[in-house]
C-alpha positions in Angstrom: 37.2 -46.4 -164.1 40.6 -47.7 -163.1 41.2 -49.3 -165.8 40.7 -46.1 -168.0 42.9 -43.9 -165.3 45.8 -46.6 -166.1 45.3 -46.5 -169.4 45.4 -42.7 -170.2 48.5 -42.6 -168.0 50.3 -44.8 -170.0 49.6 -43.3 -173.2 50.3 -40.2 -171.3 54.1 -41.7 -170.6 54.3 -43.3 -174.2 53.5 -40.4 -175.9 56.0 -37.9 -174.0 59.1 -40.4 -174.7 58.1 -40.7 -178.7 57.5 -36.6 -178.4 61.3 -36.5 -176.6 62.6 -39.3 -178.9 61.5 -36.5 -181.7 62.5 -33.3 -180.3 65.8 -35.0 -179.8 65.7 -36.3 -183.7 65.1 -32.9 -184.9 68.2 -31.4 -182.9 70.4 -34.2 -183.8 69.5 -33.9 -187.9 70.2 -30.0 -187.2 73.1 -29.9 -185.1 75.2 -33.3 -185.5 76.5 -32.6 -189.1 78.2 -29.3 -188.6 80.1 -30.6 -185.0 83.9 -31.4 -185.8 84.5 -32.9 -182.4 83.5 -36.2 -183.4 82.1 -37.8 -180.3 80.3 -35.0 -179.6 78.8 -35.5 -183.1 78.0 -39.1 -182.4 76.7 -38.4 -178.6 74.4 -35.9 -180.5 73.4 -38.3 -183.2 72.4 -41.3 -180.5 70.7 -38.6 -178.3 67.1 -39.5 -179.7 67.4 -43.0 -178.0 66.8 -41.2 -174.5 63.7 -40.7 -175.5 62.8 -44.3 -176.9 64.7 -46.0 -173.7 61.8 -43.6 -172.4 59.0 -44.8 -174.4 60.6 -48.7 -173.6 60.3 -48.5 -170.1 56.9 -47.3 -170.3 55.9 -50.7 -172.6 57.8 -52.8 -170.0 55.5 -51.5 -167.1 52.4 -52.0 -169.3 53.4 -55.8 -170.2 54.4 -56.0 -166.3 50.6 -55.0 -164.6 48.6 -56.5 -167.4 47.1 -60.2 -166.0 48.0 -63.4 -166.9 46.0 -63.6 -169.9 46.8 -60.3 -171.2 50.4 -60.8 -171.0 50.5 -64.0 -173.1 48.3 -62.4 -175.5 51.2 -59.6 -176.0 54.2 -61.2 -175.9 52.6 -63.8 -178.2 51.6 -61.0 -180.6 55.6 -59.2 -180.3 57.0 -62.9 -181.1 55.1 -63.4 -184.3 55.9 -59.6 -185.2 59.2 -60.2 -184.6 59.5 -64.0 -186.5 57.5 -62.1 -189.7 60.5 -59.2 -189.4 63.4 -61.8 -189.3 61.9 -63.7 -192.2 61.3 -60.2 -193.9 65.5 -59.0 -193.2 66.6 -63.1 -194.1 64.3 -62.9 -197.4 65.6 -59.0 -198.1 69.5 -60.1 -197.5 69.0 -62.6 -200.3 67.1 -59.9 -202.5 70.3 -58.0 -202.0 72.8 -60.7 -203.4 70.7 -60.8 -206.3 71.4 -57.1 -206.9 68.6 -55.4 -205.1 69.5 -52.1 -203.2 71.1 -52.1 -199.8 68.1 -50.7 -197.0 69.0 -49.0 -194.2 68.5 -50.3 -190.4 66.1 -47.5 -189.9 63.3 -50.2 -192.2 63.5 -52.9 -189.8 61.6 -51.5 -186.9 58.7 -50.1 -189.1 58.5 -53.3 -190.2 58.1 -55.0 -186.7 55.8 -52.2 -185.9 53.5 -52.8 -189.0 53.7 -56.5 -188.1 52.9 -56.5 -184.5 50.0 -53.9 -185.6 48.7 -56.5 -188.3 48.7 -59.3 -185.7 46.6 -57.3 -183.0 44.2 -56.0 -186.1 43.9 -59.8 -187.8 43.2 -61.1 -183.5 40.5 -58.2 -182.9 38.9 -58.6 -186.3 39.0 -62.0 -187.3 39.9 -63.5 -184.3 42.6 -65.5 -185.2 46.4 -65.9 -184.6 
């Protein structure tokens, strides 16, 4: 039962930084293009990253009570999410010398996302990695 309590709360806490992190996003894409004072306009525009230093802390608490176990199991699973996204950006870099188009920042942490997603689903399913 504890373990469920713990659980819901930290969805609970995850999920109200991301819903911040959005509410934020809509107001910036609204607001931020029609502001002349430009570092208002920028303050506006880096506003949604209240609510993912938000939804960061929460993660960092979560790695922090999990045991021993747990923990290496995670970290292991963000390192190999994160080697498969710099070999992804290294690989894309030389794509783009070769003429193809320039990607935004914005792709890079879908990426890492999707990666660290795959390794948890290839560990639970397959039982490797």
């Amino acid at each position: 039962m504890r373990q469920k309590e713990v659980f819901r709360r930290y969805h609970i806490e995850l999920f109200s930084g991301l819903a911040l992190y959005m509410a934020l996003l809509i107001v910036a894409i609204k607001y931020a293009p029609g502001l002349s004072d430009k570092s208002l306009r920028t303050a506006l525009w880096v506003s949604p990253m209240l609510g993912f230093g938000l939804a960061l802390l929460t993660i960092i608490k979560a790695l922090r009570r999990m045991d021993e176990y747990s923990h290496i199991r995670s970290l292991e699973a963000i390192a190999i999410a994160a080697a498969v996204t710099a070999g992804w950006t290294f690989t894309y870099g030389f794509l783009e010398n070769a003429g193809y188009p320039r990607l935004s920042m914005f792709t890079v942490w879908p990426v890492m996302g999707a990666a660290w997603g795959g390794v948890v689903i290839v560990r639970r399913v397959f039982n490797l990695l």
